[in-house]
Backbone bond lengths (Angstrom), bond angles and torsions (degrees), N, CA, C in turn:
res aa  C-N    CA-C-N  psi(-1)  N-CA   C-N-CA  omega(-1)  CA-C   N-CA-C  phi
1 X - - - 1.435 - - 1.516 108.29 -
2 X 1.647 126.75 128.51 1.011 125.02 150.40 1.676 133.12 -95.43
3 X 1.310 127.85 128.21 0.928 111.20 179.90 1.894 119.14 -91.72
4 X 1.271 112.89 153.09 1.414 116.29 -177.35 1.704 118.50 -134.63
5 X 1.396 124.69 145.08 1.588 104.57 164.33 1.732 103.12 -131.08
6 X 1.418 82.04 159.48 1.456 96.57 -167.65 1.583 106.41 -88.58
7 X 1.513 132.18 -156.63 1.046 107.75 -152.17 1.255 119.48 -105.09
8 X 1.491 112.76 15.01 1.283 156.06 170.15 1.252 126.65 -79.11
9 X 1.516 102.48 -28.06 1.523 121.04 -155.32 1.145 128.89 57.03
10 X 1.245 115.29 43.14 1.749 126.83 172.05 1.649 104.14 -86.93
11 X 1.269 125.75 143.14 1.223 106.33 178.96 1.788 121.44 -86.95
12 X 1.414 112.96 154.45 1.534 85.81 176.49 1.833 86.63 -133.44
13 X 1.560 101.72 155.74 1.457 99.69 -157.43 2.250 88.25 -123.52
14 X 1.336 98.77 137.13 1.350 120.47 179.60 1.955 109.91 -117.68
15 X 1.739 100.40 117.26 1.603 100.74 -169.00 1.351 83.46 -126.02
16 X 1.527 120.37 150.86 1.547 139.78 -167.05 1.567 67.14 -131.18
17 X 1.326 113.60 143.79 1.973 131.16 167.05 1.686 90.55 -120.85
18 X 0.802 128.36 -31.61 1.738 111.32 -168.07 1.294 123.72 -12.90
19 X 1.702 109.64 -50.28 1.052 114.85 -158.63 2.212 103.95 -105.29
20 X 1.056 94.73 10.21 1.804 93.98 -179.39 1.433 83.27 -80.14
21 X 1.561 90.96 149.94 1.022 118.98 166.15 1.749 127.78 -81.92
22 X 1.207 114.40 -13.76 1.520 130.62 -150.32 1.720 108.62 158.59
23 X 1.757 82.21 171.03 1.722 94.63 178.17 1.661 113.24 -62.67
24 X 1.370 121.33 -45.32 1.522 122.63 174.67 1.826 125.39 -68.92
25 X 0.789 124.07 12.40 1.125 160.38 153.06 1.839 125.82 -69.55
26 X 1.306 92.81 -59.25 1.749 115.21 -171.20 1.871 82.61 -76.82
27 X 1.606 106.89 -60.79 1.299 91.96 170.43 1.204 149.33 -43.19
28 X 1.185 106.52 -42.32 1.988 110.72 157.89 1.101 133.72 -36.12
29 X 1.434 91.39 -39.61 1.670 112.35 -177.90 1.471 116.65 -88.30
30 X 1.381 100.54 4.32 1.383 102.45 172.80 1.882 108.51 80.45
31 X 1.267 110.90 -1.90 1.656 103.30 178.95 1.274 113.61 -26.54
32 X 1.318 117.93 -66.36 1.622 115.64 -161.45 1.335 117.78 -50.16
33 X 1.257 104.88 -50.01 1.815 129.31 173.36 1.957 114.58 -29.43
34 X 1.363 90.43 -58.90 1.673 104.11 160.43 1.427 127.29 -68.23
35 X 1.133 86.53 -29.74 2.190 91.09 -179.29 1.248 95.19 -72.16
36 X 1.484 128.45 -47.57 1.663 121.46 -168.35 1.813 107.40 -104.70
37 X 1.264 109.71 27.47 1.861 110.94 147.99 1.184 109.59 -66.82
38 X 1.129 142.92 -66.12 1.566 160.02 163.09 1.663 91.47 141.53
39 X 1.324 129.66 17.99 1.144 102.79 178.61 1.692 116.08 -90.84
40 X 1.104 118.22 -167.59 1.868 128.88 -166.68 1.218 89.84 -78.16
41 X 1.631 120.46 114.71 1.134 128.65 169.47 1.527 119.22 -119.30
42 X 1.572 121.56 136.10 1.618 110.35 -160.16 1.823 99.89 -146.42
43 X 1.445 101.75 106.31 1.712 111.88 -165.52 1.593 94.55 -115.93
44 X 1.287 95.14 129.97 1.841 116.26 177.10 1.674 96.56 -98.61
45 X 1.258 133.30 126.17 1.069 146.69 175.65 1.578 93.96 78.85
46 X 1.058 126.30 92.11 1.392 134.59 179.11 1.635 125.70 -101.89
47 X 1.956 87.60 -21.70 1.644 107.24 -179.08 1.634 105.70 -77.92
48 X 1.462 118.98 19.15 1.516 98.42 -168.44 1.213 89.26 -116.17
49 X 1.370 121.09 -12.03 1.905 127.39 -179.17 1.518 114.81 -117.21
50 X 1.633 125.52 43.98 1.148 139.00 -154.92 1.960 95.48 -71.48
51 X 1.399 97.78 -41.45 1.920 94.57 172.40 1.311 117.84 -42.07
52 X 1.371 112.00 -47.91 1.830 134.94 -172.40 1.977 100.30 -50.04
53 X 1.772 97.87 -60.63 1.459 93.14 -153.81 1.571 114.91 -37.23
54 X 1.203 100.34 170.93 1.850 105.10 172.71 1.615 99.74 -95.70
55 X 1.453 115.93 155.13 1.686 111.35 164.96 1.298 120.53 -26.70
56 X 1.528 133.57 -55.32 1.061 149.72 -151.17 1.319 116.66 -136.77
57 X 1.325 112.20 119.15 1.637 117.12 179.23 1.516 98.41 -154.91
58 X 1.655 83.83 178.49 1.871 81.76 163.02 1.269 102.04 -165.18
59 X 2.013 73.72 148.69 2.011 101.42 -151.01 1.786 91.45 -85.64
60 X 1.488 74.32 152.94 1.744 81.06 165.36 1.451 120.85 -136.26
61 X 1.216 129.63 101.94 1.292 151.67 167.52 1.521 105.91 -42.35
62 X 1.993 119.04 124.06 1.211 112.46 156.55 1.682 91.61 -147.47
63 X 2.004 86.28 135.33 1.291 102.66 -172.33 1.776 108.43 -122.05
64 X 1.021 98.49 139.31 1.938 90.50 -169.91 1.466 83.69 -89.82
65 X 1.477 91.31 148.58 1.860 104.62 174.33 1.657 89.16 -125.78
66 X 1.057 127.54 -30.16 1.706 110.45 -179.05 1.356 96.28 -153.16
67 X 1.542 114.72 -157.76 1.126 136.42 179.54 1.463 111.28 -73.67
68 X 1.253 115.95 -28.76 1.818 99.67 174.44 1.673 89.89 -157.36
69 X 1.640 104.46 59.43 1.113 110.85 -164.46 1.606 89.59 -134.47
70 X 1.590 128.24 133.19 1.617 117.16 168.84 1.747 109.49 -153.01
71 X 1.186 104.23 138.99 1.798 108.51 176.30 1.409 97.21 -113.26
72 X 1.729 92.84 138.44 1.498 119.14 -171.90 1.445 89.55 -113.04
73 X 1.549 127.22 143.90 0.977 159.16 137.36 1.482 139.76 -97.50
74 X 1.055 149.81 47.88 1.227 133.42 155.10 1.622 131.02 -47.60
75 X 1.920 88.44 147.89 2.011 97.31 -162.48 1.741 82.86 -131.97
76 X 1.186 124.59 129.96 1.027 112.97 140.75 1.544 138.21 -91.76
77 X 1.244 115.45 107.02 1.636 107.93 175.36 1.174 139.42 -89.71
């Protein structure tokens, strides 16, 4: 987890999952704890902690099309 603040100083919190192993795991780390601060939360591999998510978020799709080429997608769910 990195933490960051914006220019306000609100915090906004950045989680990489690649490497969890599972839901008890994310827990150690306190995942949930951050998901329900209400602050800006932004998890890369998000499908490996599907228990964690909240109802509603929104995904963001990035697809390389070339070498300095990229498609953005956003879904809100």
């Amino acid at each position: 987890m990195n933490a960051y603040a914006l220019a306000d100083g609100a915090p906004v919190y950045h989680f990489d999952c690649y490497r969890l192993e599972g839901f008890e795991e994310a827990l150690e780390i306190g995942l949930d704890e951050y998901l329900e601060s209400g602050a800006y939360c932004f998890i890369e591999w998000a499908e490996r902690i599907p228990e964690l998510l909240p109802e509603h978020f929104l995904l963001i799709d990035l697809e390389v099309l070339g070498p300095a080429e990229r498609k953005v997608q956003a879904t809100h769910i």
